[in-house]
C-alpha positions as CSV (number, residue, x, y, z in Angstrom):
1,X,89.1,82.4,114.7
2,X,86.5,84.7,113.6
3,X,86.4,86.4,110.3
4,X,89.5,89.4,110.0
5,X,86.6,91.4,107.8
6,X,84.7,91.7,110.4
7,X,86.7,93.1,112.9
8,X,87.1,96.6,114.1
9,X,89.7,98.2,111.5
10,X,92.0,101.3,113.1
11,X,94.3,104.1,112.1
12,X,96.8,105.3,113.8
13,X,98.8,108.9,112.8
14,X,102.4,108.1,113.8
15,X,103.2,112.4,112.4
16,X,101.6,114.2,110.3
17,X,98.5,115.4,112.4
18,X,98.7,118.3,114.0
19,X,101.8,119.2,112.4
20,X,103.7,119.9,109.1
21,X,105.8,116.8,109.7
22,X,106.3,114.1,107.6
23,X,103.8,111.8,106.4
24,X,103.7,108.8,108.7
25,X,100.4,106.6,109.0
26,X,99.5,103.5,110.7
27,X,96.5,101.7,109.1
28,X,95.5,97.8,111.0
29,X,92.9,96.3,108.7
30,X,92.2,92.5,108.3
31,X,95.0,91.3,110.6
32,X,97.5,93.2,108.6
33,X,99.7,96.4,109.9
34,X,100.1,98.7,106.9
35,X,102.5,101.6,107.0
36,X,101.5,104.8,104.8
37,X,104.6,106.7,103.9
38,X,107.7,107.3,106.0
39,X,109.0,110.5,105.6
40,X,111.7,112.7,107.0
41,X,111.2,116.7,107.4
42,X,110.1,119.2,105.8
43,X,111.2,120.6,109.5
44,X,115.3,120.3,109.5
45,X,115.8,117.1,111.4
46,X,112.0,115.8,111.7
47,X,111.6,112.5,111.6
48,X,108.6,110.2,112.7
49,X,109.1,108.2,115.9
50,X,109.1,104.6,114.2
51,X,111.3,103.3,117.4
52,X,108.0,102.9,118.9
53,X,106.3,100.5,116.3
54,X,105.7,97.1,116.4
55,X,107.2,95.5,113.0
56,X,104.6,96.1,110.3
57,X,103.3,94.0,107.3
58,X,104.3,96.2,104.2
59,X,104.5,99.8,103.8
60,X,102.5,102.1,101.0
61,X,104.3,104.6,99.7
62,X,102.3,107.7,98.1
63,X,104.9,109.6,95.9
64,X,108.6,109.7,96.2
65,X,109.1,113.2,98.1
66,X,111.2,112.9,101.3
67,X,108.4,114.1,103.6
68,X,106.9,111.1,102.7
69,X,109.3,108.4,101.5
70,X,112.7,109.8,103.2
71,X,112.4,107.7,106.5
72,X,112.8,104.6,104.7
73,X,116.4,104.0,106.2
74,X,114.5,104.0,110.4
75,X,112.9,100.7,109.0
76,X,115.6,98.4,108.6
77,X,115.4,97.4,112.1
78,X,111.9,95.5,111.1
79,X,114.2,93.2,108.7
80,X,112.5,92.7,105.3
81,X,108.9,94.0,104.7
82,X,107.2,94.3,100.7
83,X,107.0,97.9,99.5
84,X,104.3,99.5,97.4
85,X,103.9,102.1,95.0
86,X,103.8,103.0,91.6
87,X,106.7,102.2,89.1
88,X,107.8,105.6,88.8
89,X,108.3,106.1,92.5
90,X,109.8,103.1,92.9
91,X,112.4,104.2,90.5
92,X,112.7,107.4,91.9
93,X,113.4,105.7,95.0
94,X,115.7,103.2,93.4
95,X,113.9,100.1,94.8
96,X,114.4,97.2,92.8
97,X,112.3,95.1,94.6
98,X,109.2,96.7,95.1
99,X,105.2,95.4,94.2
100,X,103.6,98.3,91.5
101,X,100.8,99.5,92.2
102,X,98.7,101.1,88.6
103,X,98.9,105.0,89.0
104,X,94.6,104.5,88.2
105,X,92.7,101.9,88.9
106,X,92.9,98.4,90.7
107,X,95.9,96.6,92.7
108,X,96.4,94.3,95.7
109,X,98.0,95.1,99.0
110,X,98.7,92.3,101.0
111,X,96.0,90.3,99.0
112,X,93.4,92.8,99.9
113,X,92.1,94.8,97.1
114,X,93.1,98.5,96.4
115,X,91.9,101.7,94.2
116,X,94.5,104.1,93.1
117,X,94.0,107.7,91.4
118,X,96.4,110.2,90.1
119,X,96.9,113.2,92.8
120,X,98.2,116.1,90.9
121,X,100.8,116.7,93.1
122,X,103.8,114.7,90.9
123,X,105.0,111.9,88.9
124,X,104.0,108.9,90.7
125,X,101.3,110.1,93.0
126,X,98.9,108.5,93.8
127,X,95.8,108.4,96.5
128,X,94.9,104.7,97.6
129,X,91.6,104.1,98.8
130,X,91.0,100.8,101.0
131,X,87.1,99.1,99.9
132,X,86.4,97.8,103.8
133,X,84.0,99.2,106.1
134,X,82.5,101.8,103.4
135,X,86.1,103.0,102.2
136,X,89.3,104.5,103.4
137,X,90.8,106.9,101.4
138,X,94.5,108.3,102.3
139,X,95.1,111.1,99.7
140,X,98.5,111.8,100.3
141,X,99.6,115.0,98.5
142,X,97.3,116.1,96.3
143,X,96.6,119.2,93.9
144,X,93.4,119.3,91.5
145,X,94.3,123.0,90.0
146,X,98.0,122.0,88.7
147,X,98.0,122.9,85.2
148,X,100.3,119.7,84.4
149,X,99.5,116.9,86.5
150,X,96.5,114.7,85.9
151,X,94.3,114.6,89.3
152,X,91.7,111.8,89.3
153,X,88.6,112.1,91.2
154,X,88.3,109.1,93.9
155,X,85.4,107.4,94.2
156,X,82.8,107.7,97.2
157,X,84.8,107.2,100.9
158,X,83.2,107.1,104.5
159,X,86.9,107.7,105.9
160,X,89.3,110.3,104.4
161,X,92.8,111.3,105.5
162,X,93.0,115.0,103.0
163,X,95.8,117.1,102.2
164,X,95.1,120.3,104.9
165,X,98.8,121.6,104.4
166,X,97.1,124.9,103.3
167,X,94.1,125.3,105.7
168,X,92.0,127.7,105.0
169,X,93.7,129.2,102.4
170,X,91.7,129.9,98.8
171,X,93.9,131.7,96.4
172,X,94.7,130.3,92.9
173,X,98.1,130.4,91.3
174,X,98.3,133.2,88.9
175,X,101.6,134.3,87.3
176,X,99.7,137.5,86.5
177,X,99.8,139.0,89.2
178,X,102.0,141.9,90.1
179,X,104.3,140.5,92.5
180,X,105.6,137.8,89.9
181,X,105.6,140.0,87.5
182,X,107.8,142.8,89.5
183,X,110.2,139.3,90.4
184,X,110.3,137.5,87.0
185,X,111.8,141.1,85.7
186,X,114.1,141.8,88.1
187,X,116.7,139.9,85.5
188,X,118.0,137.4,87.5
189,X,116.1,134.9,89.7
190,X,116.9,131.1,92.1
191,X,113.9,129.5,91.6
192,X,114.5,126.0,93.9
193,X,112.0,123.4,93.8
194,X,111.5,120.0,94.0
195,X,112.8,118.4,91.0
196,X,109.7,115.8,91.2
197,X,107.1,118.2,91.0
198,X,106.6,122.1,90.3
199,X,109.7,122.1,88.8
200,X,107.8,121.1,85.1
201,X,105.1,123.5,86.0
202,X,107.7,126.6,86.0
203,X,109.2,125.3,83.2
204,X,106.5,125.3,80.8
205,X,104.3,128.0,81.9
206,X,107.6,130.5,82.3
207,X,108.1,129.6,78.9
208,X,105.0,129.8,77.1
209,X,104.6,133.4,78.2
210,X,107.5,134.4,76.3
211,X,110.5,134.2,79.2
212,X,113.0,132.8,77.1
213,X,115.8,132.7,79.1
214,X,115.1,129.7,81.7
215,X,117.9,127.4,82.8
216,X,117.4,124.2,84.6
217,X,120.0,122.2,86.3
218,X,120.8,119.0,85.6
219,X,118.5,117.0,87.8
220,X,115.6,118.8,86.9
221,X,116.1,118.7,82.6
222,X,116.7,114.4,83.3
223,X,113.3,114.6,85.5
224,X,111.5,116.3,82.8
225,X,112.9,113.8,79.7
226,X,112.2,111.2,82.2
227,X,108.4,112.5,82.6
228,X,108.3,112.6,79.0
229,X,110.1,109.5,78.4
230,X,108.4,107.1,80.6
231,X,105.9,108.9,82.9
232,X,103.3,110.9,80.0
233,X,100.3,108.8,82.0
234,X,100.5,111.5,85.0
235,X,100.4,114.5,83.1
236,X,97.4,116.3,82.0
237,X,96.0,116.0,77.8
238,X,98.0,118.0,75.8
239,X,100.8,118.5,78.2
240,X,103.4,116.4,77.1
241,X,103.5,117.6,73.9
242,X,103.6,121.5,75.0
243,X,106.6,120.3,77.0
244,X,108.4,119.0,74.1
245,X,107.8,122.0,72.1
246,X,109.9,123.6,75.1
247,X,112.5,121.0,76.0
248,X,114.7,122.6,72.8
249,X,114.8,125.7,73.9
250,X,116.1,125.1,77.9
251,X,119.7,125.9,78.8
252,X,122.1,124.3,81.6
253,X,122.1,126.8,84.8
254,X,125.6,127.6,85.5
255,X,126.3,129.1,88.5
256,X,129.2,131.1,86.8
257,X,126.1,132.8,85.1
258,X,123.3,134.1,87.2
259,X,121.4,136.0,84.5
260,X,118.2,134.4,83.9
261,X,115.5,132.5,85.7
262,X,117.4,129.7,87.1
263,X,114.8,126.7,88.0
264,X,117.2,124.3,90.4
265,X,116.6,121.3,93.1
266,X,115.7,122.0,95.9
267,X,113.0,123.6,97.6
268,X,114.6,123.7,100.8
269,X,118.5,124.2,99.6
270,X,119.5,121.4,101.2
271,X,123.3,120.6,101.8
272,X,124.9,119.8,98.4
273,X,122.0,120.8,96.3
274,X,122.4,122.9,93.7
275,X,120.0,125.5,95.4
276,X,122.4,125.7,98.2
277,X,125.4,126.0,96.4
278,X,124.0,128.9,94.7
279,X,123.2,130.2,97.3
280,X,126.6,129.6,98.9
281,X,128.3,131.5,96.0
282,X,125.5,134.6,96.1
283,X,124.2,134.8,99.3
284,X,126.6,138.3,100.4
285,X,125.7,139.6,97.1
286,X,122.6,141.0,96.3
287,X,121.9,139.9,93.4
288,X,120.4,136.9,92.5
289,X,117.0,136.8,93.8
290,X,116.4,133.6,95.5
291,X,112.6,132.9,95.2
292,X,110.6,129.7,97.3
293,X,107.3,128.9,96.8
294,X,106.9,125.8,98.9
295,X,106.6,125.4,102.6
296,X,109.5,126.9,104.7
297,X,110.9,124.4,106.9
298,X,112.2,125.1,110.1
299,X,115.8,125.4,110.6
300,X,116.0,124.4,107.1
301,X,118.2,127.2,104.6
302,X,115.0,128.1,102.3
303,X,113.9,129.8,106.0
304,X,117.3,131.2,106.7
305,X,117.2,132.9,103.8
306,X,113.8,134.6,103.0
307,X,114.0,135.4,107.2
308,X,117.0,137.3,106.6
309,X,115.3,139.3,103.7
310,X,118.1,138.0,101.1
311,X,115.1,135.9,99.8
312,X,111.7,135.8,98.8
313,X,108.6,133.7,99.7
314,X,105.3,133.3,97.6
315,X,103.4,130.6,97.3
316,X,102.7,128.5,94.3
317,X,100.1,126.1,94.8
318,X,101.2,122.6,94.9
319,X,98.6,121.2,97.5
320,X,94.8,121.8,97.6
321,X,93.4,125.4,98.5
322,X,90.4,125.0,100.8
323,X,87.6,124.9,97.9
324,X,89.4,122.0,96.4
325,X,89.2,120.1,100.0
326,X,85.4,121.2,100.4
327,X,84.7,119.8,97.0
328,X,86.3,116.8,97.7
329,X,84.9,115.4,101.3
330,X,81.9,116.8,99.1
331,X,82.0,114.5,96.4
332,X,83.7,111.2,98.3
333,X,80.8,111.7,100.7
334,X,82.7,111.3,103.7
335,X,81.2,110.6,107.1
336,X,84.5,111.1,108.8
337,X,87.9,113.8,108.0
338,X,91.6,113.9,109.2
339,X,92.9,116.9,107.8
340,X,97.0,116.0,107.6
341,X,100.0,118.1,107.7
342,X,98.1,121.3,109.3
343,X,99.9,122.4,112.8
344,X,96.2,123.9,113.1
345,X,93.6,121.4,112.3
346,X,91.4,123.1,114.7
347,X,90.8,125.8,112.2
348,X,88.3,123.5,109.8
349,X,85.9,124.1,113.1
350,X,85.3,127.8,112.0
351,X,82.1,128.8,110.7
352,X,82.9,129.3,106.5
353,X,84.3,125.2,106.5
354,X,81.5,123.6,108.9
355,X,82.8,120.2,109.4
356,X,82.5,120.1,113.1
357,X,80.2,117.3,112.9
358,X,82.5,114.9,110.6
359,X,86.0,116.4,111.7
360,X,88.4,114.5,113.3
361,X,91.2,116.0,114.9
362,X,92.9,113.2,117.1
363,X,94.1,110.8,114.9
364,X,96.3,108.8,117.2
365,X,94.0,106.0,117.5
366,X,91.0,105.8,115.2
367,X,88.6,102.8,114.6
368,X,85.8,102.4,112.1
């Protein structure tokens, strides 16, 4: 048999290109099938087609979000399979048995060696970037301005699969500016997010410019003691300690008591979340203001609501803007670009990105 090194590695994108659906990647290197991230969503009732896959060697998991770890269930059919990621996803996920990976650094997949980086995106999430053939790099979810996540620059990449959710958009997050000013006054605000994630953002920053009354469910104050508690190595210098000087001061959000900024799971009031069943209780009324900032999944409540005007939609940045992405195929030096999670991916061929010449925008069956 000739040497696996040598061969002709390939990707496959199983969903996730082309569309905002879940994270779902197929990478063949050295004789071994790896699965990166199996999610479900963020589209009500999205889900990749695994029924199509042969079985695979292991699968990587990212972060613990359910657009990219939610799909875990379609993969029992394969029988049993290791699982990767970092600690803290894997105790998010509840998965006793899983191999760590370091959050920075150096690991083994499959006995080939790995690099991992902090993404800025959440506790736990990481991009992993495969040595072979010049370098793979899958970045998962990834945000370089958050204000309390660590983001760790990867190192230099010929192939790079980048967080496009945003395309071409190049604002930065500001709660300056008029429209959250006019919405943070209005006295009482449903702020739903993703307990794993913006949620600490909100927290902190809402609070260090003097709103003092911010309630957090219960899911989202045992997220922060537990970011606190075991997961400090993801935040940003400084952070954790301006969190504790908060963590005091929060309340429990009772739905019995809608005055306030209420911070609750989850950003797409899902059945049985506490977002939804505030929304249950308030939706005829007009008061509270329900207020997303994430992405607005089809079908999903987040959409029913701000469509029907009884919400509001503005975006807090939680993936990269386009500058960020520039800077980044920039810096890893990439010959080659899949932009994920973009229904548009065409729009990096305009004139003010010019990638034309590295862009990929099939990735249903790419070798290198």
């Amino acid at each position: 048999m000739g040497d696996p090194s040598l061969a002709m590695n390939r990707l496959a994108c199983i969903s996730g290109c082309s569309s905002k659906g879940p994270a779902c990647v197929l990478l063949e290197i050295e004789g071994r099938r790896i699965l990166l991230d199996a999610g479900v969503g963020p589209d009500a009732g999205a889900v990749p087609p695994l029924e199509f896959l042969e079985p695979i060697d292991a699968l990587l998991l990212s972060h613990a979000h359910k657009d990219h770890a939610g799909a875990m269930r379609l993969l029992k059919h394969w029988g049993s399979f290791p699982v990767y990621a970092t600690e803290t996803t894997l105790r998010i996920l509840g998965i006793p048995n899983g191999i760590p990976l370091p959050s920075r650094g150096s690991g083994e997949v499959l006995g080939m060696e790995v690099r991992t980086g902090r993404t800025g995106h959440a506790s736990g999430s990481i991009w992993i970037r495969f040595p072979q053939k010049g370098g793979f790099l899958y970045m998962g979810d990834s945000s370089e301005e958050s204000q309390v996540y660590a983001f760790d620059p990867p190192p230099p990449s010929e192939l790079i699969a980048f967080d496009a959710s945003y395309g071409l958009y190049d604002e930065k997050n500001s709660l300056d500016s008029s429209l959250w000013k006019q919405v943070l006054q209005t006295g009482s605000v449903v702020l739903p997010v993703p307990a794993e994630g913006r949620s600490l953002e909100f927290v902190l920053l809402l609070k260090e410019r003097g709103y003092d009354t911010i309630y957090v469910d219960s899911r989202i104050y045992t997220t922060l003691r537990q970011t606190l508690d075991q997961d400090r190595d993801y935040l940003r210098p400084g952070v954790a300690e301006r969190l504790e000087s908060v963590l005091s001061s929060l309340e429990e959000s009772r739905i019995s008591h809608p005055e306030g900024i209420h911070i609750v799971t989850d950003g797409e009031a899902s059945e049985g979340s506490a977002a939804w069943q505030w929304i249950t209780q308030y939706e005829r009324d007009t008061t509270p203001l329900f207020l997303f900032t994430g992405y607005l999944g089809k079908g999903t409540t987040a959409e029913r609501i701000v469509t029907s005007g009884r919400g509001l939609w503005v975006r807090w940045n939680a993936h990269p803007t386009l500058e960020e992405n520039l800077r980044l195929i920039q810096q890893v030096g990439a010959r080659k670009v899949i932009p994920m999670f973009n229904p548009e991916p065409d729009i990096f061929l305009s004139p003010q990105v010019n990638l034309p010449e590295i862009l990929l925008l099939d990735g249903e069956d790419i070798h290198w």
